[in-house]
N, CA and C of each residue as an Amber inpcrd file, in Angstrom:
protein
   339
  83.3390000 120.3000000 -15.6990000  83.1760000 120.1890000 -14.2750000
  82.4090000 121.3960000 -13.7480000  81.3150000 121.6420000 -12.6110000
  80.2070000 122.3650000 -12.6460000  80.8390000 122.7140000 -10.9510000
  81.1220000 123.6320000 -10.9760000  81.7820000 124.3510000  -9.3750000
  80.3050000 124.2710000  -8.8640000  80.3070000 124.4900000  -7.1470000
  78.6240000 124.3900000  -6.3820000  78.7770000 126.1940000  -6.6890000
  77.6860000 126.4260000  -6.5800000  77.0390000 127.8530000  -6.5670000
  77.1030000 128.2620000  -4.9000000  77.7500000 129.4710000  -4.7530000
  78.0810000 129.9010000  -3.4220000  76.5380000 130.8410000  -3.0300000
  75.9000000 130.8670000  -3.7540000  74.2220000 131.4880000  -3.5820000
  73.4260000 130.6120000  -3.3850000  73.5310000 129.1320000  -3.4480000
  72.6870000 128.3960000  -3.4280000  72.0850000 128.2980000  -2.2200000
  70.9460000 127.6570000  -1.6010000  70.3520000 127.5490000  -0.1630000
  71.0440000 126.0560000   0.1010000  70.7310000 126.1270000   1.6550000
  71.5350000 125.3520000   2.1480000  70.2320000 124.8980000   3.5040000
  70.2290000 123.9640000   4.1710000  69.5500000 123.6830000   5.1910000
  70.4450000 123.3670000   6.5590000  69.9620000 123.8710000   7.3350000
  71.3180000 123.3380000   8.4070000  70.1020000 122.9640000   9.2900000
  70.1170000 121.8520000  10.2620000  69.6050000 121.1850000  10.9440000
  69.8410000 121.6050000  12.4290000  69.1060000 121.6500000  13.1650000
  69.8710000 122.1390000  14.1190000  68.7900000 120.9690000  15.5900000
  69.7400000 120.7250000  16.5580000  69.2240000 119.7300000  17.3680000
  68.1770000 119.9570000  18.1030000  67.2270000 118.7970000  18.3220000
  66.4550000 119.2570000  19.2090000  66.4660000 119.6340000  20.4640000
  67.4410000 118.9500000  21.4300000  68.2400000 119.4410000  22.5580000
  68.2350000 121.0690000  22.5860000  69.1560000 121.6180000  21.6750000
  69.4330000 123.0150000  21.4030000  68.1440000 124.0320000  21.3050000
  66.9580000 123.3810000  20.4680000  65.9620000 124.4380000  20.2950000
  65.2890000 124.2800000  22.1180000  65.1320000 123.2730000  22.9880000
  64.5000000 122.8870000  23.6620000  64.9770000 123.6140000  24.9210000
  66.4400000 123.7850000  24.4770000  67.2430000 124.8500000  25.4700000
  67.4120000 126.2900000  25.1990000  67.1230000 126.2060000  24.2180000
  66.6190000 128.0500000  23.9890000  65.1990000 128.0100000  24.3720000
  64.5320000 127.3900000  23.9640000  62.9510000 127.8270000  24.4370000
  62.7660000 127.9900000  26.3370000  63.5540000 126.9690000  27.0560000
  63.6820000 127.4320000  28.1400000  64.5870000 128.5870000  28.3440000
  65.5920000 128.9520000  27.8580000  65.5080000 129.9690000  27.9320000
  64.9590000 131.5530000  28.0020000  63.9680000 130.9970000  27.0970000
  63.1240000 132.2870000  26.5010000  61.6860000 132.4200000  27.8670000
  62.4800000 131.0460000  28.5040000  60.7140000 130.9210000  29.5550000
  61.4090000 131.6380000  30.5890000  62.7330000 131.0110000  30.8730000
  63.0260000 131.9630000  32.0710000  63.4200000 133.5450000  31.8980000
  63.7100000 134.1470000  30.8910000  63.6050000 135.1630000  30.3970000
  61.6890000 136.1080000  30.9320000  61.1890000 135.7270000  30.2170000
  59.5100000 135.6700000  30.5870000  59.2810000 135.8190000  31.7530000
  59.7920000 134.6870000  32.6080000  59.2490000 134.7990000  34.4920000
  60.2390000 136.0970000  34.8230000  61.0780000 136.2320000  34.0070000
  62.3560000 137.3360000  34.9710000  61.5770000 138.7730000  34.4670000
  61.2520000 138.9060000  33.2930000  60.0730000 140.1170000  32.7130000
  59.6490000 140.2600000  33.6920000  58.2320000 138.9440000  34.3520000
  57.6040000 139.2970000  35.2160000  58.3040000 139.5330000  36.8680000
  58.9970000 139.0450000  37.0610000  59.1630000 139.1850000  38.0580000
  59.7300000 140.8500000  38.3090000  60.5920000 141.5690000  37.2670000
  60.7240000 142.7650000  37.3650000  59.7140000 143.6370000  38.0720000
  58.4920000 143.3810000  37.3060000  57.7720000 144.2680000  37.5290000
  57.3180000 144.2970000  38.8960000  57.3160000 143.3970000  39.7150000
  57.1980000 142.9250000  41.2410000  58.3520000 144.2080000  42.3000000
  59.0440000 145.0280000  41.4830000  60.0440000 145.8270000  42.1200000
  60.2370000 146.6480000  41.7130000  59.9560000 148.0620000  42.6840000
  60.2560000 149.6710000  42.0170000  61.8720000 149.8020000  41.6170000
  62.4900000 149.5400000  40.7020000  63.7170000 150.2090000  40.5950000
  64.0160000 151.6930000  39.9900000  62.8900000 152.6280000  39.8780000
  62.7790000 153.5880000  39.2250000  63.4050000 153.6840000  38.1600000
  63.8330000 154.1930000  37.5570000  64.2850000 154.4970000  36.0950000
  65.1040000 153.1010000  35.2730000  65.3090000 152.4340000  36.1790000
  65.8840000 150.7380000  36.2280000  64.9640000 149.9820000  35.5000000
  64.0030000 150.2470000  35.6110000  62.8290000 149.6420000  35.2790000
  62.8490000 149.3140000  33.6360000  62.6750000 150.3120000  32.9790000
  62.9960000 150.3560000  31.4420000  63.6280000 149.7080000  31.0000000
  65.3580000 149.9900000  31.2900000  66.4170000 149.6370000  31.1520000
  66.2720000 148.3300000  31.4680000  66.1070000 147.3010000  32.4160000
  66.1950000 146.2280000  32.4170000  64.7690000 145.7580000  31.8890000
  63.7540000 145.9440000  31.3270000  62.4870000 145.3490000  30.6730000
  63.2970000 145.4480000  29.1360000  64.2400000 146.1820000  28.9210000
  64.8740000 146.3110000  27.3170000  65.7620000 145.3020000  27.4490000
  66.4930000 145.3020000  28.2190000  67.3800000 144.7060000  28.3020000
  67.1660000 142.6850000  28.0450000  66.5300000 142.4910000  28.5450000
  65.4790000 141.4500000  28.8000000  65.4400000 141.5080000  27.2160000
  64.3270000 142.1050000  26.9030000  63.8640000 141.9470000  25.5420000
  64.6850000 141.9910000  24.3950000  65.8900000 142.3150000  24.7390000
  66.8630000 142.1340000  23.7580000  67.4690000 140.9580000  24.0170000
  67.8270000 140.6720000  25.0320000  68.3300000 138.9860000  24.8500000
  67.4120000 138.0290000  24.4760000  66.0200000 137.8610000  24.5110000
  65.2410000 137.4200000  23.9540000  64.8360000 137.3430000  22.5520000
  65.1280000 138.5480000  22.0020000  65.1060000 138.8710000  20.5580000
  66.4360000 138.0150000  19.8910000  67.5800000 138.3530000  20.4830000
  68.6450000 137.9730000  19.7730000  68.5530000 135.9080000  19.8360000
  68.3690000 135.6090000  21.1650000  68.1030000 134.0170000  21.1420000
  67.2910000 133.2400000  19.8530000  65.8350000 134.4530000  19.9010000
  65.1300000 133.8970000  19.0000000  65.9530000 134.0100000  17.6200000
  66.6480000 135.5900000  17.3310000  67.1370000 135.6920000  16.0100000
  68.3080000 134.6200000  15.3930000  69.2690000 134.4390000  16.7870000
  69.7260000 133.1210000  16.4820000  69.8130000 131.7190000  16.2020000
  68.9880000 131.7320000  16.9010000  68.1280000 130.0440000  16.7670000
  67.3540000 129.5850000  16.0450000  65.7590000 130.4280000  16.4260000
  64.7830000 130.4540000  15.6320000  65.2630000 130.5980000  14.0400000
  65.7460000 131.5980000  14.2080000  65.7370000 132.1220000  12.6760000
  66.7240000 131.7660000  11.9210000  67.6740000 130.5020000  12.5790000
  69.4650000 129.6600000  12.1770000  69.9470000 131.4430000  11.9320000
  70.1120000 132.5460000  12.5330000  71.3840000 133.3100000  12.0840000
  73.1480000 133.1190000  12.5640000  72.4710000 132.2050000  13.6050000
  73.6590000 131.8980000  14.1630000  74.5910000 131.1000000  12.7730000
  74.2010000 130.0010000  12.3120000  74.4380000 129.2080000  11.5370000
  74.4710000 129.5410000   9.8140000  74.5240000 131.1220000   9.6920000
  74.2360000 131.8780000   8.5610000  75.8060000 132.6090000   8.2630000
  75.4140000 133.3700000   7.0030000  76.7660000 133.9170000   6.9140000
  76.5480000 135.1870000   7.7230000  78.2800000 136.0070000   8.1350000
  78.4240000 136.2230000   9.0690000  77.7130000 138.0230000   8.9070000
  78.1290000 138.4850000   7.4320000  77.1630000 139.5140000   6.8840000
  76.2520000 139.4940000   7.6640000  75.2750000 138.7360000   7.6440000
  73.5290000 139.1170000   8.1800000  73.8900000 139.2280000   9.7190000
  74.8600000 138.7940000  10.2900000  74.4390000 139.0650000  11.6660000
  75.2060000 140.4050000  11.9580000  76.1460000 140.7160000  11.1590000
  76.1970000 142.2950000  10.9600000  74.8680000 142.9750000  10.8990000
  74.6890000 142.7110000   9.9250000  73.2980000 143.4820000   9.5020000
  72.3440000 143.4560000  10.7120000  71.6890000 142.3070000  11.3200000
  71.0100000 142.3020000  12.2240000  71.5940000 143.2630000  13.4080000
  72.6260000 143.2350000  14.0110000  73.6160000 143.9380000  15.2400000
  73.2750000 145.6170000  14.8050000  73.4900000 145.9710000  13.6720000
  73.2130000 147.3570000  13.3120000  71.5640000 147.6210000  13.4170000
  71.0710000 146.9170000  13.1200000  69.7760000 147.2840000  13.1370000
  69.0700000 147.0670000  14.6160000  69.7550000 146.6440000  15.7160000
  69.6650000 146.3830000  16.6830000  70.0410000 147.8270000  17.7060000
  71.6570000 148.4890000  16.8810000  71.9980000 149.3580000  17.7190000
  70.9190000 150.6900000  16.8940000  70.5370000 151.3390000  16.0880000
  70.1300000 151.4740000  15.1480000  67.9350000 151.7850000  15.9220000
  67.6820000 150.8810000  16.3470000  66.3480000 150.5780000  17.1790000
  66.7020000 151.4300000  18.8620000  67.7020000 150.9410000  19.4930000
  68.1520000 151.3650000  20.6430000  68.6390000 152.7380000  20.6850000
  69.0110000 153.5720000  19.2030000  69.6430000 154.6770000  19.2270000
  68.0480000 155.6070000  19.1070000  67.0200000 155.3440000  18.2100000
  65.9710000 155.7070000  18.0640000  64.9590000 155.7130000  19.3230000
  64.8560000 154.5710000  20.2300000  64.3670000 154.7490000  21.1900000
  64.4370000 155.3680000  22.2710000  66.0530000 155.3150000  21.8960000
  67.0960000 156.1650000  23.3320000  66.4240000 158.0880000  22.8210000
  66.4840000 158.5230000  21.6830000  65.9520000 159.7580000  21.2320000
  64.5190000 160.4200000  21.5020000  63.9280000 159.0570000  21.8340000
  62.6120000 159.0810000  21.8680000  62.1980000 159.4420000  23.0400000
  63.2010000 158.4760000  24.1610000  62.9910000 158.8090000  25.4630000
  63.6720000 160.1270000  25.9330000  64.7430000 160.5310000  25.3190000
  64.9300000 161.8610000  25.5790000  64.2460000 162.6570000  25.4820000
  63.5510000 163.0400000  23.9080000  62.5840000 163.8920000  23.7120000
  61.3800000 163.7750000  25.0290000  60.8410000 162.6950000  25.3160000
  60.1910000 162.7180000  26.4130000  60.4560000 163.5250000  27.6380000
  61.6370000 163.1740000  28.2740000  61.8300000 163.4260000  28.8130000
  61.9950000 165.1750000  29.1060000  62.1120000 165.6230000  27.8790000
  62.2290000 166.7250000  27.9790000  60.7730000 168.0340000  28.2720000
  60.0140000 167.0740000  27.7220000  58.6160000 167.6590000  28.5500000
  57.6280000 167.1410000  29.5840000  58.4170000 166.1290000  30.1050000
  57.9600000 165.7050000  31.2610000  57.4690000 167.2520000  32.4140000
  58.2710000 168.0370000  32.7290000  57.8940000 168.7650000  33.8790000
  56.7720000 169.8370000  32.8860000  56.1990000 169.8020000  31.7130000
  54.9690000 170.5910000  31.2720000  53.6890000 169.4820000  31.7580000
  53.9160000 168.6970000  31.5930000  53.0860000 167.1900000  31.6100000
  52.8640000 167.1080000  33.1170000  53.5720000 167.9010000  33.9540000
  53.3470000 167.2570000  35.2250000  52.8020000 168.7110000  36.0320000
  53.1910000 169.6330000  35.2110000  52.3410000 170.8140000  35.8400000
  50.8680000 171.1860000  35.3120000  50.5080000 170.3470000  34.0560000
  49.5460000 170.3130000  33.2650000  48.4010000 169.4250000  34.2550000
  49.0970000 168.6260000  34.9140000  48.2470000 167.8120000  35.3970000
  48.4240000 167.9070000  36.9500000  48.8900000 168.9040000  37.5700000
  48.3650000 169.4870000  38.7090000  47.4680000 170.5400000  38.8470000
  47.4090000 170.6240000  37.4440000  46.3540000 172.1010000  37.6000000
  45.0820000 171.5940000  37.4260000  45.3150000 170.6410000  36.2270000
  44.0370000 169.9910000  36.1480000  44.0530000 168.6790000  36.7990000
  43.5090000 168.6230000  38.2760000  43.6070000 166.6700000  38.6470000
  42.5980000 166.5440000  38.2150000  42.8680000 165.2920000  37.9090000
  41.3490000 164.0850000  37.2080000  40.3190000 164.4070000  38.8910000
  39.1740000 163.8650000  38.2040000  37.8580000 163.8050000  38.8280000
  38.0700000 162.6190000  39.7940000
């Protein structure tokens, strides 16, 4: 008697309804991008253009990519590499931030033409 192989691939089907409702999703996601930009929220701004783009990422990673419908490992894996991107960027913008006021006296001394 030949047990199934727990490595084997598998296909999971997933409805068309469902993809048709994530893709609108991903549209109204898109108009809400744009519409952000239609409004100064100062430092808001970022934060919700990421924010955005991470629910977008994850829809697609779920759907698009069946992780939803996968074992539960990879969406570990994906979630870390998610916080992991956000911890790196968050560093990035610090470092920025930290020479912002050279950057801004640099460029009062010298204004553009």
């Amino acid at each position: 008697m030949s047990h199934p192989n727990p490595h084997s691939s598998y296909v999971h089907v997933v409805p068309l309804w469902v993809l048709c409702a994530v893709f609108a999703a991903l549209l109204v996601f898109t108009a809400l991008t744009v519409a952000a930009t239609w409004f100064d929220l100062g430092g808001w701004n970022l934060i919700l253009a990421m924010a955005i783009a991470t629910v977008k990422a994850a829809l697609v990673a779920l759907y698009f990519m069946h992780l939803r419908y996968d074992n539960p490992f990879n969406a570990l894996v994906f979630v870390a590499a998610l916080v992991f991107v956000a911890l790196f960027i968050s560093l990035t913008l610090l470092d920025t931030l930290q020479y912002q006021p050279d950057i801004r006296s640099w460029q009062q001394a010298h204004p553009a033409d």
